[in-house]
mmJSON file of the N, C-alpha and C atoms, coordinates in Angstrom:
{"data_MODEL":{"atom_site":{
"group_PDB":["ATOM","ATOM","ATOM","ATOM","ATOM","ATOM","ATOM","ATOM","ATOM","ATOM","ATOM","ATOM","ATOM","ATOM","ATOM","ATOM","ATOM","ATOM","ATOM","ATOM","ATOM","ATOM","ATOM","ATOM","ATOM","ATOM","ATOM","ATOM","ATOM","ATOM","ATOM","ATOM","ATOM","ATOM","ATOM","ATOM","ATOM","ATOM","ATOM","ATOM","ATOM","ATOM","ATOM","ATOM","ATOM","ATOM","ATOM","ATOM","ATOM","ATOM","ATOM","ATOM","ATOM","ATOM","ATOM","ATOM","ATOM","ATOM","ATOM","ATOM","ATOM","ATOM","ATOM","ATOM","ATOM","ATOM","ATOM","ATOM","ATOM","ATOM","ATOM","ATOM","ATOM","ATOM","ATOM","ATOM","ATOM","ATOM","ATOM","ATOM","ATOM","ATOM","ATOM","ATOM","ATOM","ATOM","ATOM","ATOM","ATOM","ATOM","ATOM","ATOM","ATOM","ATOM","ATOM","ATOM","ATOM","ATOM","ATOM","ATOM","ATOM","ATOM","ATOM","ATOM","ATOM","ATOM","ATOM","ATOM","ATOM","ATOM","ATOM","ATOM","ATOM","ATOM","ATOM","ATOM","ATOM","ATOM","ATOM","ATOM","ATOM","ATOM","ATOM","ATOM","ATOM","ATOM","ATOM","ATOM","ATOM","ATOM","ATOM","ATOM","ATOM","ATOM","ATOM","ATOM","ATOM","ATOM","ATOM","ATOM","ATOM","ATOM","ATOM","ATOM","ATOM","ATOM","ATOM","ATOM","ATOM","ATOM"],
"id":[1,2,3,4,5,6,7,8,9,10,11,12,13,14,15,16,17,18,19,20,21,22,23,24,25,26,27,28,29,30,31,32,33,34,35,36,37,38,39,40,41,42,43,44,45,46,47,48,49,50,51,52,53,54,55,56,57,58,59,60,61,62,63,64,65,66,67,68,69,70,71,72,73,74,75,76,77,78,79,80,81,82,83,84,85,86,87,88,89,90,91,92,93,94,95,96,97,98,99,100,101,102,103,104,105,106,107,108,109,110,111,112,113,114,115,116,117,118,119,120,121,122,123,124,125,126,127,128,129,130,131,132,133,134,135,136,137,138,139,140,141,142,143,144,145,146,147,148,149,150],
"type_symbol":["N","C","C","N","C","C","N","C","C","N","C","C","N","C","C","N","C","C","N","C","C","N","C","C","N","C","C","N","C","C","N","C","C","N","C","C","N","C","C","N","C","C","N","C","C","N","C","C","N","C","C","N","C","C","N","C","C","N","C","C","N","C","C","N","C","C","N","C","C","N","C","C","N","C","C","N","C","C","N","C","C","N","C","C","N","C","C","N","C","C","N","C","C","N","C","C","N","C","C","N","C","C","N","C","C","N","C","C","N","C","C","N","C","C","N","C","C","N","C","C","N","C","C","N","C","C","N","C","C","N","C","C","N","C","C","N","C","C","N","C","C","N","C","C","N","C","C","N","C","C"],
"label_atom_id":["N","CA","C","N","CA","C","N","CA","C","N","CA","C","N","CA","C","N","CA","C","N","CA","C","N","CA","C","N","CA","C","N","CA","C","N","CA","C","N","CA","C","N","CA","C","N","CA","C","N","CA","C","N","CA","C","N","CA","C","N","CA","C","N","CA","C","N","CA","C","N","CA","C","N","CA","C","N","CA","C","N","CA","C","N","CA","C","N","CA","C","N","CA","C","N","CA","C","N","CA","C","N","CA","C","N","CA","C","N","CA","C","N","CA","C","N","CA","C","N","CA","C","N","CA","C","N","CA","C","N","CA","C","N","CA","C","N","CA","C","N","CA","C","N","CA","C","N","CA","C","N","CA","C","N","CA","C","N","CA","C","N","CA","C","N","CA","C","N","CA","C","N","CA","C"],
"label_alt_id":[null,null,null,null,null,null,null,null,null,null,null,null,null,null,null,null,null,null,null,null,null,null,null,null,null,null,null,null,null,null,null,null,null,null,null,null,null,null,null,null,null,null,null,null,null,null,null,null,null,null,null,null,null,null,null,null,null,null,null,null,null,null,null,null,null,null,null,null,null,null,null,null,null,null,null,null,null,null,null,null,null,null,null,null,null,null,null,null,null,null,null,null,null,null,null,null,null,null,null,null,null,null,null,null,null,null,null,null,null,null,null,null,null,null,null,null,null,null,null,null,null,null,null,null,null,null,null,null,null,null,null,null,null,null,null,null,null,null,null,null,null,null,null,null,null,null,null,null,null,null],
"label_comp_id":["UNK","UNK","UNK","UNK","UNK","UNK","UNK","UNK","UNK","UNK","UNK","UNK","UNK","UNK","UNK","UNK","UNK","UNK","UNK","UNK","UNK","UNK","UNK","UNK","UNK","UNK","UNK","UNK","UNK","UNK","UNK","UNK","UNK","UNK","UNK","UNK","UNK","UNK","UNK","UNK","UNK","UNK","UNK","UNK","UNK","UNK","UNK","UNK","UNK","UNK","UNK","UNK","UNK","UNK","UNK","UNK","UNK","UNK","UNK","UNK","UNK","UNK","UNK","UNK","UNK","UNK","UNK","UNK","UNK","UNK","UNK","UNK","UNK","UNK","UNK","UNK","UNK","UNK","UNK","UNK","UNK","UNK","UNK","UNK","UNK","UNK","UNK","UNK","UNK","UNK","UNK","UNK","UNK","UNK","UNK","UNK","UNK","UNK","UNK","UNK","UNK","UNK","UNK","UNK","UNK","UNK","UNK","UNK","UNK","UNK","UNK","UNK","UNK","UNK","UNK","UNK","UNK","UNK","UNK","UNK","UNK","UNK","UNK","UNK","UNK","UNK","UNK","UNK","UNK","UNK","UNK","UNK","UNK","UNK","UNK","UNK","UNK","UNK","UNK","UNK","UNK","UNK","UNK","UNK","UNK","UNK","UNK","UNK","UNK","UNK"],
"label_asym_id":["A","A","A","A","A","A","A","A","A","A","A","A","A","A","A","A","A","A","A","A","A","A","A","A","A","A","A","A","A","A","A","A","A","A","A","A","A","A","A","A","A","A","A","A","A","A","A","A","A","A","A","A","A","A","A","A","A","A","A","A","A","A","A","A","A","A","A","A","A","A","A","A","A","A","A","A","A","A","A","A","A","A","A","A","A","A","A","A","A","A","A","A","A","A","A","A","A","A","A","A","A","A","A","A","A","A","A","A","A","A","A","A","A","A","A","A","A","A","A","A","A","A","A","A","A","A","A","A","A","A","A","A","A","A","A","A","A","A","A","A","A","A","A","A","A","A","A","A","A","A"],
"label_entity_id":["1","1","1","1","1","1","1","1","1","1","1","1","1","1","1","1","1","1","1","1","1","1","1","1","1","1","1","1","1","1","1","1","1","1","1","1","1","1","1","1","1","1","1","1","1","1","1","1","1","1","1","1","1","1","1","1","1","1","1","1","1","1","1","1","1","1","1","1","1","1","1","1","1","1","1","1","1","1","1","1","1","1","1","1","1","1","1","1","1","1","1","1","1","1","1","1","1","1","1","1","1","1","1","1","1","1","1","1","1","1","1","1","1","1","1","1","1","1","1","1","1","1","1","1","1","1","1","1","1","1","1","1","1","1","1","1","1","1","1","1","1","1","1","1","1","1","1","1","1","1"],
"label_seq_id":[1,1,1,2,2,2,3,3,3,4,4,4,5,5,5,6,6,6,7,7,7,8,8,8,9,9,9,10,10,10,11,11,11,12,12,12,13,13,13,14,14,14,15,15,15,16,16,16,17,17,17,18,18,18,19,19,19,20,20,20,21,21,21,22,22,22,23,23,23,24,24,24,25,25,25,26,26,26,27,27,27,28,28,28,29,29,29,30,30,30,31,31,31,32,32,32,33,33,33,34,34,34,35,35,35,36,36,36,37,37,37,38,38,38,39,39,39,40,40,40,41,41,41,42,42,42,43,43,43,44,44,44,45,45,45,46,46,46,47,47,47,48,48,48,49,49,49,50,50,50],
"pdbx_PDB_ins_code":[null,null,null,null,null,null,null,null,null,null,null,null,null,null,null,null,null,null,null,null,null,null,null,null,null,null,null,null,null,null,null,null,null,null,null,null,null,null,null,null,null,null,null,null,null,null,null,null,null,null,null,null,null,null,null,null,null,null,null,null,null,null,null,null,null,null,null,null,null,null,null,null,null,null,null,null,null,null,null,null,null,null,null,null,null,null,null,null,null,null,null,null,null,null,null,null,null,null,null,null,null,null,null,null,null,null,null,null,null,null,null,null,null,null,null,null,null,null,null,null,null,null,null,null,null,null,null,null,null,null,null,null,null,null,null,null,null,null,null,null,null,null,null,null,null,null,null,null,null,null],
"Cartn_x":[0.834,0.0,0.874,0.205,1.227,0.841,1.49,1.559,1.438,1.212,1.176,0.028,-0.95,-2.614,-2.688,-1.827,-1.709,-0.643,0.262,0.775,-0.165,-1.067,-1.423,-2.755,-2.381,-3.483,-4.403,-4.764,-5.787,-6.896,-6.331,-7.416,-7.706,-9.303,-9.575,-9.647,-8.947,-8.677,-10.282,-11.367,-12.475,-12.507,-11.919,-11.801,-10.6,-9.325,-8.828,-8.913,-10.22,-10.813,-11.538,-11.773,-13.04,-11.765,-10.955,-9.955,-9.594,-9.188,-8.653,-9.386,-10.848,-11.862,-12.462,-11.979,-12.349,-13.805,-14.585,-16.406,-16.369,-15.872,-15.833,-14.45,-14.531,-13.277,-12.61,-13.493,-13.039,-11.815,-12.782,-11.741,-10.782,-10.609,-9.105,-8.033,-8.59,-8.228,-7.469,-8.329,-7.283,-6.429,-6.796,-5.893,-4.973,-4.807,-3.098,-2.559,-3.296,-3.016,-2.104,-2.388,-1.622,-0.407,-0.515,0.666,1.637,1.334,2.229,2.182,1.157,1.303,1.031,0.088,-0.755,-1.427,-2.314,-3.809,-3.563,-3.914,-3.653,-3.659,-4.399,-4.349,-3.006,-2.753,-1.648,-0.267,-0.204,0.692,0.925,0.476,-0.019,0.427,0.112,0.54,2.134,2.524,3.765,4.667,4.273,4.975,4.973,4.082,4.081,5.123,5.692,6.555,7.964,8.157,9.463,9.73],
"Cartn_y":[-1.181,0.0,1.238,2.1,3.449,4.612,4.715,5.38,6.246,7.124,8.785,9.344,8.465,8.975,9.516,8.216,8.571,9.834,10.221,11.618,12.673,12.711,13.911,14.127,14.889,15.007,15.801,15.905,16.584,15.479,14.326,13.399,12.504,12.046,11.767,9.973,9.714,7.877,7.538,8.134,7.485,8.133,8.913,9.226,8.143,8.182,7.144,5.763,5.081,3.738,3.972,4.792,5.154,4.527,5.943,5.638,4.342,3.619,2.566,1.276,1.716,0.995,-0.296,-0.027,-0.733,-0.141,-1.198,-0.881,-0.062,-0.616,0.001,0.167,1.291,1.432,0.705,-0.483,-0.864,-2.111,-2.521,-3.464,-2.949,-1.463,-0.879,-0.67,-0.979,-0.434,-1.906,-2.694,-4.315,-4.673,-4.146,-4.81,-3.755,-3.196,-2.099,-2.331,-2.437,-3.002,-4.637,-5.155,-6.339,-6.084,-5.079,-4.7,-4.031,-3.253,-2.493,-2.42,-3.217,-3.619,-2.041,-1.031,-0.154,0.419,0.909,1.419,2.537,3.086,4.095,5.667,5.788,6.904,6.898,5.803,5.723,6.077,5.636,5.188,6.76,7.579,8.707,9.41,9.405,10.454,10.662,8.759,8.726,9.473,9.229,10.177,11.515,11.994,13.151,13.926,13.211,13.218,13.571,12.633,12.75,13.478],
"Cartn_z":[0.0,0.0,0.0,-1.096,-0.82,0.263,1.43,2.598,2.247,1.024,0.643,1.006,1.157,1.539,3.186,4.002,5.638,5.418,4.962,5.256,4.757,3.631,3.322,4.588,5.35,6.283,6.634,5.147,4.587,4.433,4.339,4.103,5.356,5.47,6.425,6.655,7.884,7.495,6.504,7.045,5.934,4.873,4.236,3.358,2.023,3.283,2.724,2.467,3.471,3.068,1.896,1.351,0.742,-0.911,-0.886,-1.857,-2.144,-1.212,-1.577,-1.61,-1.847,-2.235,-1.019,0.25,1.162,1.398,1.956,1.828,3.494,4.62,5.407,6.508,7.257,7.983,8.647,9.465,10.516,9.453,8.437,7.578,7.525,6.638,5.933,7.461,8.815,9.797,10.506,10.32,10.803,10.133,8.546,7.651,7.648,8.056,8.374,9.327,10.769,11.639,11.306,10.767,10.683,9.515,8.689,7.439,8.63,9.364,9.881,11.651,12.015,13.531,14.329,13.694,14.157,13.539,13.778,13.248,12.668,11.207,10.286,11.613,12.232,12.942,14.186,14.343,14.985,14.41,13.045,11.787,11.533,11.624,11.007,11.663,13.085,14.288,14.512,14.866,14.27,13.174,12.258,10.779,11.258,11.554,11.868,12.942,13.78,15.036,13.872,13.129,12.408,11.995],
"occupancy":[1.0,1.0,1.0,1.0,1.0,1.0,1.0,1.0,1.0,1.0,1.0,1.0,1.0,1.0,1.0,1.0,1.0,1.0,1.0,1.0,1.0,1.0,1.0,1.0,1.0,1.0,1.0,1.0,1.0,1.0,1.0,1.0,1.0,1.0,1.0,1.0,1.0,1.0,1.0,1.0,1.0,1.0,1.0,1.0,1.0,1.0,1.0,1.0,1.0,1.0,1.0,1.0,1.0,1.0,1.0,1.0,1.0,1.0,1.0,1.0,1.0,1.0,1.0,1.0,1.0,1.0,1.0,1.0,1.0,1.0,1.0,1.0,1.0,1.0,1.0,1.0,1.0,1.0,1.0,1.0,1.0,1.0,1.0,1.0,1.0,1.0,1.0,1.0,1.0,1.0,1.0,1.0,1.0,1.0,1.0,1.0,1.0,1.0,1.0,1.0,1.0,1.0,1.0,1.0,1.0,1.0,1.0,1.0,1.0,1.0,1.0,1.0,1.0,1.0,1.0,1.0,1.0,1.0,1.0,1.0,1.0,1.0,1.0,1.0,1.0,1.0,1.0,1.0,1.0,1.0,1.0,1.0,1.0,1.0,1.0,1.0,1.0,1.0,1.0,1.0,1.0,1.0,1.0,1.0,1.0,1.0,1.0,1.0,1.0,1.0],
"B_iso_or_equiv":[0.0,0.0,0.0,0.0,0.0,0.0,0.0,0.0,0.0,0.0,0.0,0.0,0.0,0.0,0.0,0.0,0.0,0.0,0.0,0.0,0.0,0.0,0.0,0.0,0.0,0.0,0.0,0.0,0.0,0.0,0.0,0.0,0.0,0.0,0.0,0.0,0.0,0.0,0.0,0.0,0.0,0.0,0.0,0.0,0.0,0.0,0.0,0.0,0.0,0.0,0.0,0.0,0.0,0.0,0.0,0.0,0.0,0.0,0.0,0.0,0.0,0.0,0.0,0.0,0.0,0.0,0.0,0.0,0.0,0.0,0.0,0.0,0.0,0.0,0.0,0.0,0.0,0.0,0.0,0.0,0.0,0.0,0.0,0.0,0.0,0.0,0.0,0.0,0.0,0.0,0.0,0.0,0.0,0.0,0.0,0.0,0.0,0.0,0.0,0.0,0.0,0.0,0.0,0.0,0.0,0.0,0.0,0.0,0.0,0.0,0.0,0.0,0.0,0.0,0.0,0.0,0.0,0.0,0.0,0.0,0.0,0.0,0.0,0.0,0.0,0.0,0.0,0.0,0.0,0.0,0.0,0.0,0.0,0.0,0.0,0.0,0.0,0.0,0.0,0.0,0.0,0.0,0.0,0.0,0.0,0.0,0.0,0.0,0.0,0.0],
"pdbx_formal_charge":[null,null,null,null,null,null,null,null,null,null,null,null,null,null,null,null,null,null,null,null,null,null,null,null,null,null,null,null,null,null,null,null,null,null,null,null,null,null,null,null,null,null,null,null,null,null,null,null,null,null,null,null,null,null,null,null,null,null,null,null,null,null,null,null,null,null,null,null,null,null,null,null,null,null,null,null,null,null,null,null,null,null,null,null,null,null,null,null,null,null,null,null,null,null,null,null,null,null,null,null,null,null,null,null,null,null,null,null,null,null,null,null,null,null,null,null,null,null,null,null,null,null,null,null,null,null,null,null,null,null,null,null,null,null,null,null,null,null,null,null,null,null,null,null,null,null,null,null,null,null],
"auth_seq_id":[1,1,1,2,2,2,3,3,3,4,4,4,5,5,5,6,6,6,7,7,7,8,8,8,9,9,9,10,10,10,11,11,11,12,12,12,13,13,13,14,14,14,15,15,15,16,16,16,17,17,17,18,18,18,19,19,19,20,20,20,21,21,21,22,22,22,23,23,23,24,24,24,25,25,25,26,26,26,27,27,27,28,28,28,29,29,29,30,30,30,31,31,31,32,32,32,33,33,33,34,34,34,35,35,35,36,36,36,37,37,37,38,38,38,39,39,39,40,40,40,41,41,41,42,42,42,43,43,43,44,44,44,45,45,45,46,46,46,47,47,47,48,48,48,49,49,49,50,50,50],
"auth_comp_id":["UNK","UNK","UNK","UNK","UNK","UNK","UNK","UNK","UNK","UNK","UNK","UNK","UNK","UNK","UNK","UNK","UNK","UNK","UNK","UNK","UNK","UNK","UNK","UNK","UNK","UNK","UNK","UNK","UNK","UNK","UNK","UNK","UNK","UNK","UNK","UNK","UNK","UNK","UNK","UNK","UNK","UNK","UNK","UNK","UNK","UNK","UNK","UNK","UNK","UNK","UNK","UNK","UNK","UNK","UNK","UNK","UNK","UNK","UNK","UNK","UNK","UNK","UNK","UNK","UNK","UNK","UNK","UNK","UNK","UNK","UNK","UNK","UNK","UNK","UNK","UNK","UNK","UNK","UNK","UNK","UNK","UNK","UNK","UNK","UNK","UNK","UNK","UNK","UNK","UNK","UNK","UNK","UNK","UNK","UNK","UNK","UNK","UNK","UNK","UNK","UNK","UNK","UNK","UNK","UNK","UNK","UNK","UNK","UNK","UNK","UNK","UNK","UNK","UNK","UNK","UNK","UNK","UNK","UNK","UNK","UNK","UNK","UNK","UNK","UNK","UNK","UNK","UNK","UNK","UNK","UNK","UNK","UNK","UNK","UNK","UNK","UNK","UNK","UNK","UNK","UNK","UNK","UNK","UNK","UNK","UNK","UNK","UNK","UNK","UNK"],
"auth_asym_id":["A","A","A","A","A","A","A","A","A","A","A","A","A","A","A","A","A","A","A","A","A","A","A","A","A","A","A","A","A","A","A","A","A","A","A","A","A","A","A","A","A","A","A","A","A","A","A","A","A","A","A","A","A","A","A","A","A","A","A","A","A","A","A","A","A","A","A","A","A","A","A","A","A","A","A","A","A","A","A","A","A","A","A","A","A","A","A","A","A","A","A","A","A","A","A","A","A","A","A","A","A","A","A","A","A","A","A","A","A","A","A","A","A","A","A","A","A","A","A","A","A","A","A","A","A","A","A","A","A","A","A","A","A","A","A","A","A","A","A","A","A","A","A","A","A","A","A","A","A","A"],
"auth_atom_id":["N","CA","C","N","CA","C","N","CA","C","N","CA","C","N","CA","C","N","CA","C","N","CA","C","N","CA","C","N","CA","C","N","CA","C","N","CA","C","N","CA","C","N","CA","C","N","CA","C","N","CA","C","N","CA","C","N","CA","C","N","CA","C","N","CA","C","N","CA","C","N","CA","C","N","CA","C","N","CA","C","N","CA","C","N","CA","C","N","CA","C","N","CA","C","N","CA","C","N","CA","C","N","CA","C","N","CA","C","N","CA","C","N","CA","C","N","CA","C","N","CA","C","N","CA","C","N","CA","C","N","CA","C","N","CA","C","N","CA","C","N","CA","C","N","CA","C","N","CA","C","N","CA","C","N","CA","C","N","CA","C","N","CA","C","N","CA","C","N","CA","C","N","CA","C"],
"pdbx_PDB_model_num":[1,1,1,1,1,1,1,1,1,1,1,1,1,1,1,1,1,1,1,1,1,1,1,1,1,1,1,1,1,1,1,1,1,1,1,1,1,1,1,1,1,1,1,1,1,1,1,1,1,1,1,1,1,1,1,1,1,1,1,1,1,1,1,1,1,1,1,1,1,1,1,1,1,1,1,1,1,1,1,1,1,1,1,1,1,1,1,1,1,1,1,1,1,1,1,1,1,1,1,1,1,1,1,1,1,1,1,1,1,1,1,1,1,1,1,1,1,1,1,1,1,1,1,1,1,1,1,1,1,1,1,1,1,1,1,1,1,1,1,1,1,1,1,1,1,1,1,1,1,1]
}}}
């Protein structure tokens, strides 16, 4: 998955399930959770620190 959607944070995590064609959040939200072992809003907050 390209991580460019969680930096622009202009967009909203449901906005970005939406994009990446997941039907609902909580899916696009486990299935990151297990790519990257935390939850897009977590993933996100992180980046942001750097």
């Amino acid at each position: 998955m390209n991580l460019r959607y969680l930096k622009n944070s202009d967009l909203s995590i449901s906005q970005i399930t939406n994009l990446l064609a997941y039907k609902e959040q909580p899916s696009f939200n486990r299935s990151f959770k297990l790519w990257t072992g935390l939850t897009p809003l977590e993933w996100r907050n992180q980046a942001m620190l750097q």
